[in-house]
Structure formats: structure tokens, C-alpha cells
BALUMTOR-19103 format. One line per field, with one value per atom (N, C-alpha, C, CB): residue number from 1; atom name; x, y, z. Coordinates in nm, 2 decimals, decimal comma, always signed. Atoms other than C-alpha are relative to their C-alpha. Glycine has a CB too. Layout:
N
i	[NUM_...]
at	[CA_...]
east	[X_...]
north	[Y_...]
up	[Z_...]
//
This chain:
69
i	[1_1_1_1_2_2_2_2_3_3_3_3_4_4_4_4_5_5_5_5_6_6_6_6_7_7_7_7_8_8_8_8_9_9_9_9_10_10_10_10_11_11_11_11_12_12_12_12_13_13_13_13_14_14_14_14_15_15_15_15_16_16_16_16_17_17_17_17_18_18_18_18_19_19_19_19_20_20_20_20_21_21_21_21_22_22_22_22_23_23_23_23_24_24_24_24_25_25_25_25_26_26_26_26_27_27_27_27_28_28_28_28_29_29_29_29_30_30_30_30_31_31_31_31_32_32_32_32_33_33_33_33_34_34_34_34_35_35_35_35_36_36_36_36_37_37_37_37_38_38_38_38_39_39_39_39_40_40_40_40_41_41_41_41_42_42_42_42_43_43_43_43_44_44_44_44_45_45_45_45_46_46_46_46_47_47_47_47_48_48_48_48_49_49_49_49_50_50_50_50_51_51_51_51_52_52_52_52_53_53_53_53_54_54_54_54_55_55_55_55_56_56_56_56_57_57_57_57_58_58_58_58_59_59_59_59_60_60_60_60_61_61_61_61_62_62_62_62_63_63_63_63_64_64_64_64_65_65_65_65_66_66_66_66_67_67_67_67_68_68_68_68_69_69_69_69]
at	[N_CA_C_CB_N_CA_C_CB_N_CA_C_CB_N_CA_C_CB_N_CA_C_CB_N_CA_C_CB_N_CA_C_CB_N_CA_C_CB_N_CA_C_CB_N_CA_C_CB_N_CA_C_CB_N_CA_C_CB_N_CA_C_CB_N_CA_C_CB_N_CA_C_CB_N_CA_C_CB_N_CA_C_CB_N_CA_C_CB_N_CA_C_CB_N_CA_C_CB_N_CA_C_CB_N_CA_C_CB_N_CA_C_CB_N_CA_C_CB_N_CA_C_CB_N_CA_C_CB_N_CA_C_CB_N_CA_C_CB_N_CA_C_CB_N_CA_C_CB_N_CA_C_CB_N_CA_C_CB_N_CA_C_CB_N_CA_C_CB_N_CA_C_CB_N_CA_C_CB_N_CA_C_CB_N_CA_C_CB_N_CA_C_CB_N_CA_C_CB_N_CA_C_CB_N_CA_C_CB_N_CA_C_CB_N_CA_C_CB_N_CA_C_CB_N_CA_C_CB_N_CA_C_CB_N_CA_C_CB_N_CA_C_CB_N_CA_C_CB_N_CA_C_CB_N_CA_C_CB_N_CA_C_CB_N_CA_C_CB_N_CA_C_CB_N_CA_C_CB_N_CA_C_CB_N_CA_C_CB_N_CA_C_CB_N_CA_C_CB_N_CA_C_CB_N_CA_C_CB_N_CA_C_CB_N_CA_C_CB_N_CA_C_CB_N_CA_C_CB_N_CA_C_CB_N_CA_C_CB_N_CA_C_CB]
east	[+0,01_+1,64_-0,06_+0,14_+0,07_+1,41_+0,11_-0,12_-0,09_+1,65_-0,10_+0,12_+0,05_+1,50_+0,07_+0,04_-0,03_+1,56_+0,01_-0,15_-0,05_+1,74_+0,04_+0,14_-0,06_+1,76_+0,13_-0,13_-0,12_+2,10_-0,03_+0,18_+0,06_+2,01_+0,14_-0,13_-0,10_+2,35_+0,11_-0,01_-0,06_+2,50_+0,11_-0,07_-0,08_+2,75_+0,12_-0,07_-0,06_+2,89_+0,11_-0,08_-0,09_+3,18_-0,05_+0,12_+0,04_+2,98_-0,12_-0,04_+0,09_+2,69_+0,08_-0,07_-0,06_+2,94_+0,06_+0,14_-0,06_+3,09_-0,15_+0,06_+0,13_+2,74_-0,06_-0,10_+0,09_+2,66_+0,15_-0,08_-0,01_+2,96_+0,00_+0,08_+0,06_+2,89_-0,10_-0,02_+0,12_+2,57_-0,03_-0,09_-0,02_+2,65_+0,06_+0,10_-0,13_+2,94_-0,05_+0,21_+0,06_+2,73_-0,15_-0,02_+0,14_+2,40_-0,04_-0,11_+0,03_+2,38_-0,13_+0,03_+0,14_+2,00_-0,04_-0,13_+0,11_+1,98_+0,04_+0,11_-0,01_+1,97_-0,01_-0,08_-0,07_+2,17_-0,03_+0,08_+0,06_+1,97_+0,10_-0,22_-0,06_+2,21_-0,05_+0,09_+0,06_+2,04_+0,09_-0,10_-0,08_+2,20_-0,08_+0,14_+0,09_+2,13_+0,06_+0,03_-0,13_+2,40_-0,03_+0,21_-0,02_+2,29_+0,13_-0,09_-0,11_+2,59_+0,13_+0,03_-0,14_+2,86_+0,02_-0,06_-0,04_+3,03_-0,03_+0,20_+0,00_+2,98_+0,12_+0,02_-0,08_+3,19_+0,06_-0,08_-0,04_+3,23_-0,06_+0,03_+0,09_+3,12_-0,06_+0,06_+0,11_+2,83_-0,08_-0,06_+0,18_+2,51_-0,12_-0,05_+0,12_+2,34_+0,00_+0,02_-0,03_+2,43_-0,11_+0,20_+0,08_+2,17_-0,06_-0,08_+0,01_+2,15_-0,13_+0,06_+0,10_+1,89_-0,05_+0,00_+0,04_+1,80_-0,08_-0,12_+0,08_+1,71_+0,01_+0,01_-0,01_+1,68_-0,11_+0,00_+0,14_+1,44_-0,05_+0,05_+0,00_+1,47_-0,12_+0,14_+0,10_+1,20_-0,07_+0,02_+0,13_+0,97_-0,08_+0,00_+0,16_+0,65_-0,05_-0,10_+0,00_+0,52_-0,12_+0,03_+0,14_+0,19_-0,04_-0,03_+0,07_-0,06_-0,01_-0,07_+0,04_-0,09_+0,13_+0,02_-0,14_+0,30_-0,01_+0,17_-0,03_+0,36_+0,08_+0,05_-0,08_+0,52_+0,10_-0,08_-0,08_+0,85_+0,08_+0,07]
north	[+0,14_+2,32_-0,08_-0,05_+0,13_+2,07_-0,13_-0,06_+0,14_+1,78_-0,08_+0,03_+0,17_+1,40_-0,01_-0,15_+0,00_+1,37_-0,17_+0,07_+0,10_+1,02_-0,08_+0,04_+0,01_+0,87_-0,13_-0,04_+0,10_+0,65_-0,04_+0,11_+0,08_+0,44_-0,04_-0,16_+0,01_+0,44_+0,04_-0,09_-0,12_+0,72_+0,06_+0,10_-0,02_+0,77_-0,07_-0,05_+0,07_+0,47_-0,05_-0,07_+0,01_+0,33_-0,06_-0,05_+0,00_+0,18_+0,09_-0,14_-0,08_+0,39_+0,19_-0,03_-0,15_+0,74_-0,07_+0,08_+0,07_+0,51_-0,02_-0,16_+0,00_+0,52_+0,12_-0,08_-0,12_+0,87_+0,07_+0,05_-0,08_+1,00_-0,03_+0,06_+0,03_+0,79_+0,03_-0,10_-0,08_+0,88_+0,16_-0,02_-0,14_+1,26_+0,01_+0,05_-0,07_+1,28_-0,07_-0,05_+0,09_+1,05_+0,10_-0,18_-0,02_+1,18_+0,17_-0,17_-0,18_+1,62_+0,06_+0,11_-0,06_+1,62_-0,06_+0,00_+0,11_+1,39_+0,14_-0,24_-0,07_+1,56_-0,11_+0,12_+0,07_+1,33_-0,04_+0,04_-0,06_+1,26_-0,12_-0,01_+0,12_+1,07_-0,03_+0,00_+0,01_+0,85_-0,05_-0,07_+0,10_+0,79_-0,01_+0,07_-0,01_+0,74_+0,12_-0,12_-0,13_+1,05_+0,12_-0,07_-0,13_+1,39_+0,09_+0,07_-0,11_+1,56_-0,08_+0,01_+0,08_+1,29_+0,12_-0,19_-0,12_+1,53_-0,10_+0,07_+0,03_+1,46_-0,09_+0,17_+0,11_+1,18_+0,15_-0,20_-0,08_+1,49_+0,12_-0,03_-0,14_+1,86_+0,00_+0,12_+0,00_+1,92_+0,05_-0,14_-0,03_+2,13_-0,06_+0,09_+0,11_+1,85_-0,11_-0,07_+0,11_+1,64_+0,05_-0,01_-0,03_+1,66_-0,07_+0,05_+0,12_+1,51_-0,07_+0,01_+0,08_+1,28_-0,10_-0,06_+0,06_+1,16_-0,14_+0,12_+0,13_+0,76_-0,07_-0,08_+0,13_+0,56_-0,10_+0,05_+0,09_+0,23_-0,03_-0,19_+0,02_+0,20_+0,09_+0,04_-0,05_+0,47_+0,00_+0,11_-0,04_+0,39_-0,02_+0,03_+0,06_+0,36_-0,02_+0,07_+0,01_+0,21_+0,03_-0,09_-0,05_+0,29_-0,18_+0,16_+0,16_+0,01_-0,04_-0,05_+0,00_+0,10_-0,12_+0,20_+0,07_-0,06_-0,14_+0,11_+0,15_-0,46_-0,03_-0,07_+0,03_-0,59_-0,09_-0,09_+0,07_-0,76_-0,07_+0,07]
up	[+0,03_+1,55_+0,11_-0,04_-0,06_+1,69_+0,04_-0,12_-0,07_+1,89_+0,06_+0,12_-0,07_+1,94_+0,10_-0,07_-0,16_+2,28_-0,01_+0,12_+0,02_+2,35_+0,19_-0,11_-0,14_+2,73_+0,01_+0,10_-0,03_+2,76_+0,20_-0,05_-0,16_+3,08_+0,05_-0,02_-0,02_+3,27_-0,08_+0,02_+0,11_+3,08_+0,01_-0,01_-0,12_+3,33_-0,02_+0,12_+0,00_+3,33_-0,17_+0,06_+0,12_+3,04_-0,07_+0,01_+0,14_+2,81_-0,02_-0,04_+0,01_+2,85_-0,06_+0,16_+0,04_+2,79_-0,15_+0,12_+0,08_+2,54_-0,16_+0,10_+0,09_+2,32_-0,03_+0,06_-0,01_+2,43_-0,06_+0,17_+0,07_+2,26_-0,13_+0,04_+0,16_+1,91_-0,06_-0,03_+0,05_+1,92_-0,04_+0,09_+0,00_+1,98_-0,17_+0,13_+0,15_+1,68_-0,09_+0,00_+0,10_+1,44_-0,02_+0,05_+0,04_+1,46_+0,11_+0,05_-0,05_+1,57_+0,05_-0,13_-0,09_+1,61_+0,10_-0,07_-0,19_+1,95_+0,06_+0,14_-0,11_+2,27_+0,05_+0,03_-0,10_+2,52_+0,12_+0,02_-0,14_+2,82_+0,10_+0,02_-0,11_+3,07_+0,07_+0,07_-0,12_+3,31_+0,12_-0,02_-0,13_+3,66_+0,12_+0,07_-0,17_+4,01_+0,02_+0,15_-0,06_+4,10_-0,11_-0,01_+0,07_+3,91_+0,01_+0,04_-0,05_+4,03_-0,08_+0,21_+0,12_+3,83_-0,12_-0,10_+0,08_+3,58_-0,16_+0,03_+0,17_+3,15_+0,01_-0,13_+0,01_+3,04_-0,15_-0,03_+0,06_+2,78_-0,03_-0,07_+0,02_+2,68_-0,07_-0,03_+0,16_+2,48_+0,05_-0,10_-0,05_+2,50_+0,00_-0,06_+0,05_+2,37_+0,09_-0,16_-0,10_+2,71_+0,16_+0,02_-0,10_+2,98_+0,11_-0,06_-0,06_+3,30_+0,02_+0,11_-0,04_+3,38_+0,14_-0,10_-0,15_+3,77_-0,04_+0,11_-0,01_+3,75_+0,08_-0,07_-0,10_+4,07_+0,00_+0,16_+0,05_+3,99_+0,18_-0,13_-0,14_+4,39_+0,06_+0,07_-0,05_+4,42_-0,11_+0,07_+0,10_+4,12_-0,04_-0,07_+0,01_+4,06_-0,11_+0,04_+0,10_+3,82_-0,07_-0,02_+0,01_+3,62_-0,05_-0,14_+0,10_+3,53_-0,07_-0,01_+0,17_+3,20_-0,07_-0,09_+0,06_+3,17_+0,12_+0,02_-0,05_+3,24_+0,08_-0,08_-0,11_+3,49_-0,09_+0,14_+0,06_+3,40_+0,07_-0,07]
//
């Protein structure tokens, strides 16, 4: 099975795990990408479909193609 890949931006945190497990038990074809600053924080719950995701905006670069905000 093909899984939509889904990034939860602060995925970690209590509303952000709070979205990532509705989205999980509602909808079976995402794949869960948690974003944090901290890879090593543990799942807010089990699932194969939960996968961490490394986001610090502190080191990132932006492309020019995308707008400044």
C-alpha cells in the first residue's frame, strides 16, 4: 500500500500528538512524519506509520523559489 506522507510541524508536542493520533485512527493511508527540533523525543504513541522528522528553522535555508514571510 502506497501511504500520503503527512508532516505534523511540532508533532511532539500536545497538540501536535493530539492531531497525529486523529489523523492516524481516522484516516490508515497517512504516514505520520513528526516534526521536532529533538529526534530522539519518544512517539506520543506506537505505530509504524509514525516517523520521526528533524526540524530546526534556526539552521534553514531558504530557497528563492519560496517567499519570504
Amino acid at each position: 500500500m502506497n501511504l500520503t506522507k503527512v508532516l505534523i510541524v511540532g508533532g511532539y508536542g500536545t497538540v501536535g500528538s493530539q492531531i497525529a493520533k486523529i489523523l492516524h485512527d481516522r484516516h490508515p493511508t497517512l504516514e505520520l512524519l513528526l516534526g521536532g527540533r529533538s529526534a530522539g523525543k519518544s512517539f506520543p504513541f506506537t505505530s509504524t506509520r509514525l516517523k520521526p522528522f528533524l526540524l530546526d528553522i534556526s539552521n534553514l535555508i531558504l530557497s528563492p523559489m519560496l517567499p519570504m514571510i
